[in-house]
Each structure stands twice: as C-alpha cells, then as structure tokens.
KEKE-3310 file (N, C-alpha, C; in steps of 0.2 Angstrom, whole numbers, plus 5000, padded with zeros to 4 digits):
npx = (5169:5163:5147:5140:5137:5134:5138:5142:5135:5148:5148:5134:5135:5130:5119:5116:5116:5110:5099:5098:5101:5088:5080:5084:5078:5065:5062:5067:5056:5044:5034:5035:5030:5021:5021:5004:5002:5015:5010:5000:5005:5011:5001:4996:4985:4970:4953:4937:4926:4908:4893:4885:4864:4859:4866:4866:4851:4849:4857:4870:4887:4905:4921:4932:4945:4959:4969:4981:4988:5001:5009:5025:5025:5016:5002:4987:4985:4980:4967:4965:4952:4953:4944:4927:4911:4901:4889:4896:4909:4911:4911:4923:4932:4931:4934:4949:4955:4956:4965:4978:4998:5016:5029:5036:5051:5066:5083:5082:5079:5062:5048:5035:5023:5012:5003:4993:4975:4964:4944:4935:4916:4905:4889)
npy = (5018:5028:5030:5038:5049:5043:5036:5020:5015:5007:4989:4989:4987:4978:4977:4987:4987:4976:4983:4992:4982:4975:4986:4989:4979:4978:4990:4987:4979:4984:4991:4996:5014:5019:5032:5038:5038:5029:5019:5018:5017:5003:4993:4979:4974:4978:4980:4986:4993:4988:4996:5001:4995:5003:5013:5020:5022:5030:5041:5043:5050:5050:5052:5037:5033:5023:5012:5000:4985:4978:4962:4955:4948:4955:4954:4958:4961:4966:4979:4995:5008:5024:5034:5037:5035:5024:5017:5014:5010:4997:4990:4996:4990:4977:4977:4982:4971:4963:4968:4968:4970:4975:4967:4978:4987:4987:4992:4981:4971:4964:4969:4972:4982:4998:5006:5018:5023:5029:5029:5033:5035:5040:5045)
npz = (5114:5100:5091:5080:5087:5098:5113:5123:5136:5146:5144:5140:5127:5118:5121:5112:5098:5096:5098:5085:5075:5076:5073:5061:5052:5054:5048:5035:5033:5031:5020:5003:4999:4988:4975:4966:4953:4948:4955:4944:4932:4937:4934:4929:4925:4925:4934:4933:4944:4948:4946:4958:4961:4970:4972:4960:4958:4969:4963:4968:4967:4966:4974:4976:4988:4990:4998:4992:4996:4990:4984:4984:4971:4965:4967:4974:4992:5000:5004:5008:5014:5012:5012:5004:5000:5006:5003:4989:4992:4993:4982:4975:4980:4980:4968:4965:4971:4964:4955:4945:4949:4941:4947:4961:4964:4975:4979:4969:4972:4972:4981:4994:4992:4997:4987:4983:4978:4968:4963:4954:4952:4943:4934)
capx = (5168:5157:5144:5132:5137:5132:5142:5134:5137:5150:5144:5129:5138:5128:5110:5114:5118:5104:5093:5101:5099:5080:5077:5084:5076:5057:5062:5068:5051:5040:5031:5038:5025:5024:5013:4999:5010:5018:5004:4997:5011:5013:4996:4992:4976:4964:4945:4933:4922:4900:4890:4880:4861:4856:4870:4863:4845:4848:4861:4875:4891:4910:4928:4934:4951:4960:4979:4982:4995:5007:5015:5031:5023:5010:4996:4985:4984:4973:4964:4962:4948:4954:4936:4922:4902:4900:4889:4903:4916:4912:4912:4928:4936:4931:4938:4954:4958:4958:4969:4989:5005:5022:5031:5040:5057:5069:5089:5084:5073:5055:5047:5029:5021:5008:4998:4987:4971:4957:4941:4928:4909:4896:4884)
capy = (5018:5032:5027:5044:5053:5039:5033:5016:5013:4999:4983:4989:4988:4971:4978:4996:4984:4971:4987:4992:4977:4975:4992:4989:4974:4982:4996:4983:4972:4991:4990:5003:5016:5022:5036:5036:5039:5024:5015:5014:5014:4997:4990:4977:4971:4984:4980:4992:4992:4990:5004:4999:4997:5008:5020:5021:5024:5036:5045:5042:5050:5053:5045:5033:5032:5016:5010:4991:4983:4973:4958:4954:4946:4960:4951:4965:4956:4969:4986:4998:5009:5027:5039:5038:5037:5018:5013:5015:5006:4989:4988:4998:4987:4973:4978:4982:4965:4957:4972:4965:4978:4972:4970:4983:4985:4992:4990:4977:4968:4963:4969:4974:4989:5003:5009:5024:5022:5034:5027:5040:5034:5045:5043)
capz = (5107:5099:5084:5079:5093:5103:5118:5124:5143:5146:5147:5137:5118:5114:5118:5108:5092:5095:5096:5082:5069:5074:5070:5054:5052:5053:5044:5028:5030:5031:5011:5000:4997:4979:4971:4962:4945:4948:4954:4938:4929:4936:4935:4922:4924:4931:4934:4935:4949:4946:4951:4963:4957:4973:4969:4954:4957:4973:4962:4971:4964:4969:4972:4983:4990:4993:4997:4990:4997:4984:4987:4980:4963:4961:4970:4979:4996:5006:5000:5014:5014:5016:5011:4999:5001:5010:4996:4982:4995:4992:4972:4974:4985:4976:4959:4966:4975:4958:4950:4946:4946:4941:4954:4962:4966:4979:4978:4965:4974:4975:4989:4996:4992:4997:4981:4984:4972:4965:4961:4951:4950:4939:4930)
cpx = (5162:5154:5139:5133:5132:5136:5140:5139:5141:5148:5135:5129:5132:5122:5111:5114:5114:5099:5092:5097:5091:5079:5079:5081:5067:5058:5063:5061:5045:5038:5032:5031:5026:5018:5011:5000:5013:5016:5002:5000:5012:5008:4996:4989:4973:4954:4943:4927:4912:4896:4884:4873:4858:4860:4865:4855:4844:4854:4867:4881:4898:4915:4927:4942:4951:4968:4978:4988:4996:5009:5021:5031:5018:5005:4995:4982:4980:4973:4962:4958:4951:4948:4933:4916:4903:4895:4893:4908:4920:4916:4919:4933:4936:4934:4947:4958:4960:4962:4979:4993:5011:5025:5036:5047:5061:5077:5090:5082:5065:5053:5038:5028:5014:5005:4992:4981:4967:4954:4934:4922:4907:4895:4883)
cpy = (5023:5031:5034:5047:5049:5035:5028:5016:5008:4993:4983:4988:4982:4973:4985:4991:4979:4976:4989:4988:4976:4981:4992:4983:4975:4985:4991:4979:4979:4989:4996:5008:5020:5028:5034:5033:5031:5020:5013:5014:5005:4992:4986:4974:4977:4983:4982:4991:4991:4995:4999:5000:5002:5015:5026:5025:5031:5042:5046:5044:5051:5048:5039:5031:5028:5016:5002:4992:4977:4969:4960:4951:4950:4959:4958:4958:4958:4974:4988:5005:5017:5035:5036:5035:5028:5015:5012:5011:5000:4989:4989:4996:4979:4973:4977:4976:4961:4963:4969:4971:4971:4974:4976:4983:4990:4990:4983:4972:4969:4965:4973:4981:4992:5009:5015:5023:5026:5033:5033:5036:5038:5040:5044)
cpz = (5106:5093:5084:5084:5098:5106:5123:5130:5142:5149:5142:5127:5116:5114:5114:5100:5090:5093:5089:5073:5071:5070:5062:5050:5051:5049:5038:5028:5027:5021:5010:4997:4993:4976:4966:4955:4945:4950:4948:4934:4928:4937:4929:4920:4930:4928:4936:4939:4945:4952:4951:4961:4963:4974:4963:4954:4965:4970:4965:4965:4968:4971:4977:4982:4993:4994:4996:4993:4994:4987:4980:4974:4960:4962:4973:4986:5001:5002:5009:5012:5017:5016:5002:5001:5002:5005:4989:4986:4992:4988:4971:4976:4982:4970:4959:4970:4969:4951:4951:4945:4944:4945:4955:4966:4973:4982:4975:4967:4975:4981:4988:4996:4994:4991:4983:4976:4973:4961:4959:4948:4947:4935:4923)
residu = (UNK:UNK:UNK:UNK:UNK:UNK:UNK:UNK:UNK:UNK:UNK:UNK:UNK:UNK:UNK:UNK:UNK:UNK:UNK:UNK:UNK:UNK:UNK:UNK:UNK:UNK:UNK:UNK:UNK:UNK:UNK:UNK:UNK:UNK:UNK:UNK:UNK:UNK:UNK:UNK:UNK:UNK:UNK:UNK:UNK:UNK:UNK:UNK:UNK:UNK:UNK:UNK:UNK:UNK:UNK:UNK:UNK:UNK:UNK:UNK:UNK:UNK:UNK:UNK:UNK:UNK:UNK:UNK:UNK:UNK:UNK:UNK:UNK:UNK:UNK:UNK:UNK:UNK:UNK:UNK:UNK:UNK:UNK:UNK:UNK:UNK:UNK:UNK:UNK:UNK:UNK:UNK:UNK:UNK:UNK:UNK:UNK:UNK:UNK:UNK:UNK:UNK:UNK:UNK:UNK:UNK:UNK:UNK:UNK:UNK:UNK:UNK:UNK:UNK:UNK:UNK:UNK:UNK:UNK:UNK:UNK:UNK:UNK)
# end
C-alpha cells in the first residue's frame, strides 16, 4: 500500500499510522498564533501597565514585546518576555496577565492561542 509516496515496510503498517496519529495529535493541541491585528481586535479588557517610579526618574523609555498565551475562554495563562529594557518588563507583564480576549477560534472551535503584544512607555 502507498500513502504520500510512502511505502511502509511489511509488517511495519501499524507503527507508520500510530506515528501518524500522534503527529496529528501534537499538531491539534500546538496554540494557534494570531497577529497583532487580531490580537487586539480580540481583546476586551486591556490594562495599562504603571511606569515604573525608577523608569521614571532614570528616564527610561521604549517598547516591550510580549506573546500571551490564551486559553480557550480568553484567560492570558502565561506572558513570554520576548525584548524590552528589564526595568519596563515587569509592569509590562504584569498588565497583560490581567488583559481578557474573546476567545479564539479554529474550525469552530475554541482553542489556545499565541498573542504577539507591543507595549510603548514614554514619558
């Protein structure tokens, strides 16, 4: 039997189909990643971080990039930290734990997602 120009050894058909189904099985639980655009789109509550008072008085300005990850009711369930000035992180990261989206969908399902976020301190 050939499947994708794949011809499994005889005797080997059950492990090329178990391989098979994991792999689809990982690939379905993976959280869908959405752009920014669509990020806030489906945000609906967003709280603005506090500027830091040693940001503040050393001047400290500039973004911070973050990725939230969604659950399946729009909960932020982790914030990954991916650049901005280590005193601006926290606030930043703190703000977006307590931001809600509507959940997000994927063949009609709810499912977990990857949020790209940009956060702009000045002064």
């Amino acid at each position: 039997m050939r499947i994708c120009g794949y011809d499994p050894i005889p005797g080997q058909k059950g492990a090329f189909w178990l391989a098979l189904a994991m792999a689809v099985t990982v690939a379905a639980q993976e959280p869908k990643k959405v752009t920014k655009i669509e990020g806030l789109n489906a945000a609906t509550t967003k709280v603005q971080p506090e500027y830091p008072a040693m940001a503040k008085q050393l001047k400290i300005e500039g973004a911070v990039e973050l990725e939230a990850v969604v659950t399946e009711s729009g909960v932020v369930e982790k914030v990954n930290i991916v650049s901005g000035n280590p005193v601006l992180t926290r606030p930043a990261v703190d703000a977006v734990k307590r931001w809600k989206f509507a959940p997000f969908t994927a063949e009609g399902k709810a499912v977990k997602a990857v949020v790209p976020i940009s956060l702009s301190f000045k002064m």
